[in-house]
C-alpha positions as CSV (number, residue, x, y, z in Angstrom):
1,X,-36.8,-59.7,11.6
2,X,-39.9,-59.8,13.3
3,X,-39.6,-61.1,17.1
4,X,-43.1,-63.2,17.0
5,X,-41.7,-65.2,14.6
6,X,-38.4,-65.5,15.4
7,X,-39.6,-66.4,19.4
8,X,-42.1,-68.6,18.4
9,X,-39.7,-70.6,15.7
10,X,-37.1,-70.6,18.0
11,X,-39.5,-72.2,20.9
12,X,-40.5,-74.9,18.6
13,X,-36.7,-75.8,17.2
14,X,-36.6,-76.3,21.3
15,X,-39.6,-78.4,21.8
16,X,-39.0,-80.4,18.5
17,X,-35.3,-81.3,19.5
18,X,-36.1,-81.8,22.7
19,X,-39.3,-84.4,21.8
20,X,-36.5,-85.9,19.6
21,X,-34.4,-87.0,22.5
22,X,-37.1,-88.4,24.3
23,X,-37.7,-91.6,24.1
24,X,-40.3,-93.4,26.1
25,X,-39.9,-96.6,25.2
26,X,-39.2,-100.1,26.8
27,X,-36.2,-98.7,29.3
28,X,-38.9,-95.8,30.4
29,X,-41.7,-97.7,30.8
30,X,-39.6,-99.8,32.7
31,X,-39.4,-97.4,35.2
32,X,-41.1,-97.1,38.3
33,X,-43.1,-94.4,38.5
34,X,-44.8,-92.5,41.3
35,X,-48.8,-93.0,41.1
36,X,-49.2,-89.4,40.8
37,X,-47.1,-89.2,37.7
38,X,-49.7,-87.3,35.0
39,X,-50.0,-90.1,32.0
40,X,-47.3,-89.6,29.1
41,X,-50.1,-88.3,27.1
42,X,-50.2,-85.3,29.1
43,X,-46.4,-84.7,28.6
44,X,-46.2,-83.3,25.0
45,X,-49.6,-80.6,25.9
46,X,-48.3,-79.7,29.0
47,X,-44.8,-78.5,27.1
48,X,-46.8,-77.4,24.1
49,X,-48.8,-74.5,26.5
50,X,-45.3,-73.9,28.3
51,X,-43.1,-73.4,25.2
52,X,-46.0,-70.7,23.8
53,X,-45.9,-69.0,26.9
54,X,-42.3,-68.6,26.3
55,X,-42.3,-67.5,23.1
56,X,-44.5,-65.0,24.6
57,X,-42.5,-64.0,27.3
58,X,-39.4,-63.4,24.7
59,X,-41.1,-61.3,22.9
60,X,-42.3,-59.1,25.4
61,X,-38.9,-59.2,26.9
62,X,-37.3,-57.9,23.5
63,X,-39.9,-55.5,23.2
64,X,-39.1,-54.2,26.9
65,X,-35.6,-53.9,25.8
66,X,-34.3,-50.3,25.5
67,X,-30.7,-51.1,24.7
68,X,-29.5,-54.0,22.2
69,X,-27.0,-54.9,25.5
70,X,-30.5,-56.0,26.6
71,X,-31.6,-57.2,23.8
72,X,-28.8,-59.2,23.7
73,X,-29.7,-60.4,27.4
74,X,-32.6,-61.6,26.2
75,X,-31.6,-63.4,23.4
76,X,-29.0,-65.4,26.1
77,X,-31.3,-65.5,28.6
78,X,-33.3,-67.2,26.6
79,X,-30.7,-69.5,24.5
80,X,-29.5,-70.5,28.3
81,X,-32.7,-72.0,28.9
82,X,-33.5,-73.3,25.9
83,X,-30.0,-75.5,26.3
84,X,-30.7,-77.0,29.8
85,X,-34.1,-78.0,28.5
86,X,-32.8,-79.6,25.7
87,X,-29.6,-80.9,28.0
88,X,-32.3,-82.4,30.4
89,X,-34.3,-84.4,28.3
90,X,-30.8,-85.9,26.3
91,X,-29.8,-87.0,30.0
92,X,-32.7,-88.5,31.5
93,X,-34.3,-89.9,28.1
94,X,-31.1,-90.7,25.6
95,X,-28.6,-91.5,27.7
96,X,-30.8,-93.0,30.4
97,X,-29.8,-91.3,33.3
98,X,-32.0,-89.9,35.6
99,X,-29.5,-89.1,38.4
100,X,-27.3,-87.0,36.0
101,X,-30.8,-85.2,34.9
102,X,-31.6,-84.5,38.9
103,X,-28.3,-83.1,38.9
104,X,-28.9,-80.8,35.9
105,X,-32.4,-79.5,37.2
106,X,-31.8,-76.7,39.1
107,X,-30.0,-75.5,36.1
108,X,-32.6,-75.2,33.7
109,X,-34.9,-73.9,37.0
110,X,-32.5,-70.9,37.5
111,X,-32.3,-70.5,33.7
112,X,-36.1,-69.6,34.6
113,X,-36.2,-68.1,37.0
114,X,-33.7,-65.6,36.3
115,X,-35.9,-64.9,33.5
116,X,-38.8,-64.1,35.6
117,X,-36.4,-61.6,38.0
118,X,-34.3,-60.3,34.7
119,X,-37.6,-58.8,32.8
120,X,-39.7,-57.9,36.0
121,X,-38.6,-54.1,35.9
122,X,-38.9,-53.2,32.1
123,X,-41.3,-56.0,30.6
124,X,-43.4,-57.6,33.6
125,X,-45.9,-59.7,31.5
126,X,-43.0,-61.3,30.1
127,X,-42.4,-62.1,34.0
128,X,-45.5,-63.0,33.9
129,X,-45.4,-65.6,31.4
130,X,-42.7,-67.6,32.5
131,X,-44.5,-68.3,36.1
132,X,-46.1,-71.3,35.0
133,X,-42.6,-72.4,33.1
134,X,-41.7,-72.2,36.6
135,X,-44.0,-74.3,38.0
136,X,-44.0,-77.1,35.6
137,X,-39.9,-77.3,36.4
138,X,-40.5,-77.4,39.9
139,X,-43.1,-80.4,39.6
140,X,-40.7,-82.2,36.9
141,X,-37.8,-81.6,39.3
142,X,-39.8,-83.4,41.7
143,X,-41.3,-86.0,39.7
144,X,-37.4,-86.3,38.3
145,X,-36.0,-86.8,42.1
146,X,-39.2,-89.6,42.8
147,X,-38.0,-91.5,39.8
148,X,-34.4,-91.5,41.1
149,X,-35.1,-92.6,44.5
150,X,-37.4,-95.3,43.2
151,X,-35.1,-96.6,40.7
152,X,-31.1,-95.8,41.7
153,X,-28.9,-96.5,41.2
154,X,-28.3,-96.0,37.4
155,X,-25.4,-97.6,35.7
């Protein structure tokens, strides 16, 4: 099976049930927000770039891979993070809790960053790749904790 495909099929499966779990209607927009919150718009872009990047990074990971034991990391490495994405958005968005989301966070950041430190010695640009990921989980996380201290408690 060729890895571009399989990376880049797997990232979408991500981002579509992810976007599927996120709704952003009246209970969201009942929120209050932080004014520096980017617009909703910006949202589904923003993840668009990140998930490709991803996709990227896996398959330079798996091409880095001398072993199928590392291969295999990959491939969990990887199915990890995709699972606290998707865990993330069904807490803060479906079941409407923010708090528990907060919680959750620094899951899906070290699901990251692990990444990053995992593939650094045998497939750097796929180190590379997951920087910005990185990034965009620490402003979320952020942006996740603002919500929560504007708007707890959550019931």
């Amino acid at each position: 099976m060729n890895p571009i495909l399989v990376a880049f099929a797997v990232a979408i499966l991500v981002g579509l049930l992810g976007g599927s779990l996120t709704d952003t209607g009246a209970w969201y927009q009942s929120l209050i927000k932080p004014w520096w919150q980017p617009p909703d718009w910006a949202f589904g872009p923003a993840w668009t770039v990140i998930f490709a990047l991803a996709a990227m990074s896996a398959v330079y990971a798996w091409r880095g891979a001398a072993t199928r034991a590392q291969r295999e990391w990959v491939v969990g490495i990887f199915a990890a993070n995709g699972f606290f994405n998707v865990l993330w958005s069904m807490l803060f968005f479906t079941i409407q809790r923010p708090d528990w989301a907060l919680l959750e966070v620094p899951l899906l950041w070290l699901s990251v960053l692990i990444g990053i430190v995992a593939f650094w010695r045998r497939a750097r640009t796929a180190s590379y790749y997951l920087v910005p990921y990185l990034l965009w989980v620490s402003f979320a996380a952020y942006l996740n904790w603002t919500v929560v201290r504007l708007n707890a408690p959550f019931s």
